[in-house]
C-alpha positions in Angstrom: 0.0 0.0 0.0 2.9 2.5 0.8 4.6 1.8 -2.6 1.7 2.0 -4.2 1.0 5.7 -2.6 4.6 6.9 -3.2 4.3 5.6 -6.5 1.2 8.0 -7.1 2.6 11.4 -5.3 5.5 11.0 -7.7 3.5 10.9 -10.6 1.5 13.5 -9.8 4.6 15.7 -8.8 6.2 14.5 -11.7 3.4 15.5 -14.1 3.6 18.9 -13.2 5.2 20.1 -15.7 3.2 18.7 -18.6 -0.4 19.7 -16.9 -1.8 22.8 -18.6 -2.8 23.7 -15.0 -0.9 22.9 -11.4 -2.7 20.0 -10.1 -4.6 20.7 -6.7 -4.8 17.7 -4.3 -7.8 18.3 -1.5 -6.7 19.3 1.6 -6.6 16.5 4.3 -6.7 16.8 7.9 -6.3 13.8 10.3 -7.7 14.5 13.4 -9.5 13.1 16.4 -12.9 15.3 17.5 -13.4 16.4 13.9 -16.6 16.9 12.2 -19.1 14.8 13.2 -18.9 11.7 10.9 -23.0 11.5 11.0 -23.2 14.8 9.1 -23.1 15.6 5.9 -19.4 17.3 5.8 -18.1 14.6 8.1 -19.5 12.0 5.0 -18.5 14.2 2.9 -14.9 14.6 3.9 -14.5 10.1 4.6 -16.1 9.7 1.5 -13.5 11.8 0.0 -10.8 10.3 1.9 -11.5 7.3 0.8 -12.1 8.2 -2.8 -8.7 9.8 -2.9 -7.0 6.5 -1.6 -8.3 4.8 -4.0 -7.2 6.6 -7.0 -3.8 6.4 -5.5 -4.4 2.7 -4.8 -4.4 2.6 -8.1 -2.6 4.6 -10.0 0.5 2.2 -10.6 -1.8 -0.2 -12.9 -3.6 2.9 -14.3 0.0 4.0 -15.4 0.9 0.6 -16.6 -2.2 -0.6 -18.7 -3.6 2.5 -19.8 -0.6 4.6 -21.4 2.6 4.0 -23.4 4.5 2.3 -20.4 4.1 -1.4 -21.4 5.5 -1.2 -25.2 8.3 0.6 -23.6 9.3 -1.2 -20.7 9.0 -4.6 -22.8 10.9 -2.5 -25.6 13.8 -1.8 -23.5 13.6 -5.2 -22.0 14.2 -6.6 -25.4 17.5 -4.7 -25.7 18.8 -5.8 -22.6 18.2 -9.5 -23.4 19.6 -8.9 -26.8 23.2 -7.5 -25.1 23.0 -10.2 -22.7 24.6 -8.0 -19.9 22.9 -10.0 -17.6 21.3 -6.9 -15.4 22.9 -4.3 -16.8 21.5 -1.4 -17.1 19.6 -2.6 -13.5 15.6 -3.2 -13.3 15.8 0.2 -11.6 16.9 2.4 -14.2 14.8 0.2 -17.0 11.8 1.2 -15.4 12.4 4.8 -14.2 13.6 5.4 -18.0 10.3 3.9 -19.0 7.9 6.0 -16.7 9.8 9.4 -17.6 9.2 8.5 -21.5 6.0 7.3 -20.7 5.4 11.3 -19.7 6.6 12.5 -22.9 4.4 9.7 -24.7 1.7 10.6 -22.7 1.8 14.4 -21.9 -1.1 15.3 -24.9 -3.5 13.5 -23.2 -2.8 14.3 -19.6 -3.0 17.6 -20.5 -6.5 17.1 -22.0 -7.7 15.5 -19.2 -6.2 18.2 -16.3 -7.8 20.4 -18.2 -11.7 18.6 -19.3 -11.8 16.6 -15.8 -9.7 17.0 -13.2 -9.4 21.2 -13.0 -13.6 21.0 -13.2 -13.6 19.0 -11.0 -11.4 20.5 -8.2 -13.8 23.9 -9.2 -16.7 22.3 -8.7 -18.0 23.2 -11.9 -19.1 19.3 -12.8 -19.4 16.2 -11.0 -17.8 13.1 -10.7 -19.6 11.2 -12.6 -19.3 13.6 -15.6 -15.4 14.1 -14.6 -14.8 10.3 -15.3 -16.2 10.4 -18.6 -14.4 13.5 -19.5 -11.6 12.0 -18.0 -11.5 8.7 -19.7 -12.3 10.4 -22.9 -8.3 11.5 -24.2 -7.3 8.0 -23.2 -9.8 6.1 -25.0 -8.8 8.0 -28.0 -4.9 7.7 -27.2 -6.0 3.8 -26.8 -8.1 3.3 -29.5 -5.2 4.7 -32.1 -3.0 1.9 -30.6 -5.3 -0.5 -30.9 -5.3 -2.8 -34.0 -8.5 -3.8 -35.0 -8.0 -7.5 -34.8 -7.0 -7.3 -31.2 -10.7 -4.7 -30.9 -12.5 -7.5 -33.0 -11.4 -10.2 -30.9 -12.6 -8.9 -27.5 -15.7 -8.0 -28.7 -16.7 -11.5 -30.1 -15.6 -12.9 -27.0 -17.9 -10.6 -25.0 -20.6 -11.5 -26.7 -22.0 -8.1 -27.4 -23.6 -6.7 -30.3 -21.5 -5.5 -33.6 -20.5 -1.8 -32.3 -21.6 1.2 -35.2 -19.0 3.2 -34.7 -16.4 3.9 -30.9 -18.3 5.2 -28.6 -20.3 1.6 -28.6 -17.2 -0.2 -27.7 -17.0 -0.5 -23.5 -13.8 -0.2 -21.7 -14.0 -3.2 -20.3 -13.4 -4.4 -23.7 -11.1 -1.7 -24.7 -8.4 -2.1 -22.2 -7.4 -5.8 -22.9 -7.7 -4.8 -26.6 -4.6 -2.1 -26.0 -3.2 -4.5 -23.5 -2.3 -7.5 -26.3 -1.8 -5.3 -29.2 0.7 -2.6 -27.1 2.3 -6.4 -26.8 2.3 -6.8 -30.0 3.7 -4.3 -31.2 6.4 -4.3 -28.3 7.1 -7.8 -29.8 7.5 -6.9 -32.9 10.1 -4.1 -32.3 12.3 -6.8 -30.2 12.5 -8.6 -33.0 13.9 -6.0 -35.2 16.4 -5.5 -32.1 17.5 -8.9 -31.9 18.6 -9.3 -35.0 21.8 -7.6 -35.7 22.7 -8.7 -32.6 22.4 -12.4 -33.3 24.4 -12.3 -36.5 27.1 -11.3 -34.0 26.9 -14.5 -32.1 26.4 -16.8 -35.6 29.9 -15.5 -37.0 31.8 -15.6 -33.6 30.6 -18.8 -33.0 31.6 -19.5 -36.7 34.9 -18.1 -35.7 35.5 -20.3 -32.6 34.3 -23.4 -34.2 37.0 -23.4 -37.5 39.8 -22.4 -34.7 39.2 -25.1 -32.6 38.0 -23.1 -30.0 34.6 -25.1 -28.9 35.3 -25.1 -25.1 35.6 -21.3 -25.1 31.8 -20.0 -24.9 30.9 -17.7 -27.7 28.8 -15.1 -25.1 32.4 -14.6 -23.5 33.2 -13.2 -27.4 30.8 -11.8 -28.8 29.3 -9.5 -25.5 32.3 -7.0 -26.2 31.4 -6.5 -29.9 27.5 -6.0 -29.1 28.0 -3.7 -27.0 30.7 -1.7 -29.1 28.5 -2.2 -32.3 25.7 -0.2 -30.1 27.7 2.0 -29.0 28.4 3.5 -32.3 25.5 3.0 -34.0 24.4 5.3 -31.2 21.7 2.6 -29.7 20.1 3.9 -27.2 19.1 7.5 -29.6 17.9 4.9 -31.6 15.6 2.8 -30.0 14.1 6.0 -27.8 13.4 7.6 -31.5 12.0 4.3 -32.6 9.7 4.1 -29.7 8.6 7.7 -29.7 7.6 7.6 -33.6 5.9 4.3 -32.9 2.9 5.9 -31.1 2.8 9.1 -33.8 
C-alpha cells in the first residue's frame, strides 16, 4: 500500500510540468474530534478520503495498462536480453527510464484530461460522474489509435456483445485488454527487429570459434564486447528511444 501511494505522489509531482494547469490535491486533515462523521461534511470529507485512496491505490496499474508504459518497458527489455549483460542497465533504471518517456508519450492527453476533468472537478464546476467520462475520454482515444482492429475484434466477439456502429459503442472493459495485447504486440515486434543484428554477432563468432578449434571457449564470453561496441556506435540507445517515440505518432 505504501509503494503504491509513493508511487502515485511522484506521478502527480512528476506530471507537473506537462499539466496545462498545477494539479490541486484536496486538503486533508487527520484528526481526532473532527466533524461529526453522522453529518453531511463529516460523509462528505470520509467519503472523500477514501475516494482519494483509492485513486492512489491505483494509479501504478492505471499508469501501466492505460498509457505508453508497457510497449516501452518490454521494448527496453528486449534490448537488454539482446546485449546479454545480464542486469545491466539494473531493473531500476529500466523502469524509471520507461515512466519518464511514458510522460513525454503521454503528456497530450494528460494535458487534456487536467484540463476537461480534473481542473472542473477541483472547481466544482461538474461532478464526478461527468469528470470520469471526461476524464477517460483523451485516453480512450490515445488507446483506441494503438489499438489494432484485430485485437478490438477479438474482444468483442468474446464478449458476446452486439456489432459496435461506430467507438463510442465499444465499452472499456473491452477496450483495455484490446490495448493491453496489441501494445504487446507491437512491443514484440520491435524486439525482434532488435534482436537481430545482434544475433548475427553470435552466428559469425561462434563460426569463428568453431574453425579455430575453439569449442570449449563460450561464444557469449566473445561476442558481449562486440555487441555492445556495435551499439555503442551506432548510437543505440538514440535509436531505439526515437523508434519508440515515432511508434505511437
Amino acid at each position: 500500500m505504501l509503494s503504491s501511494l509513493g508511487a502515485a505522489v511522484l506521478l502527480l509531482w512528476f506530471a507537473q510540468p506537462v499539466l496545462a494547469e498545477p494539479l490541486q490535491l484536496p486538503n486533508i486533515d487527520l484528526q481526532i474530534g473532527g466533524e461529526d462523521p453522522a453529518s453531511p461534511q463529516g460523509f462528505s470529507s470520509a467519503l472523500q478520503l477514501v475516494m482519494l485512496l483509492t485513486v492512489l491505490s491505483l494509479a501504478p496499474a492505471i499508469l501501466i495498462m492505460l498509457t505508453s508504459f508497457t510497449r516501452i518497458i518490454v521494448v527496453l527489455s528486449f534490448v537488454r536480453s539482446s546485449l546479454a549483460t545480464n542486469q545491466m542497465p539494473p531493473n531500476q533504471i529500466l523502469i524509471g527510464l520507461a515512466i519518464f518517456l511514458t510522460f513525454f508519450v503521454m503528456a497530450p492527453v494528460l494535458q487534456d484530461v487536467n484540463s476537461h476533468a480534473v481542473q472542473p472537478l477541483m472547481k466544482g464546476e461538474i461532478d464526478q460522474q461527468t469528470a470520469f467520462t471526461q476524464g477517460m475520454d483523451p485516453l480512450r482515444e490515445f488507446m483506441f489509435k494503438q489499438t489494432r482492429e484485430k485485437d478490438l475484434a477479438l474482444f468483442v466477439n468474446l464478449s458476446n456483445m452486439e456489432r459496435p456502429r461506430n467507438f463510442n459503442d465499444i465499452p472499456n472493459y473491452v477496450l483495455i485488454p484490446s490495448f493491453i495485447i496489441s501494445e504487446l504486440k507491437t512491443a514484440f515486434q520491435i524486439g525482434f527487429i532488435i534482436f537481430i543484428p545482434f544475433l548475427v554477432i553470435d552466428m559469425v563468432v561462434a563460426s569463428a570459434l568453431m574453425s579455430m578449434g575453439m569449442m570449449m571457449l563460450p561464444p557469449m564470453m566473445i561476442s558481449l564486447p562486440f555487441k555492445i561496441l556495435l551499439f555503442v556506435l551506432v548510437d543505440g540507445w538514440d535509436l531505439v528511444i526515437q523508434s519508440l517515440v515515432l511508434s505511437f505518432r
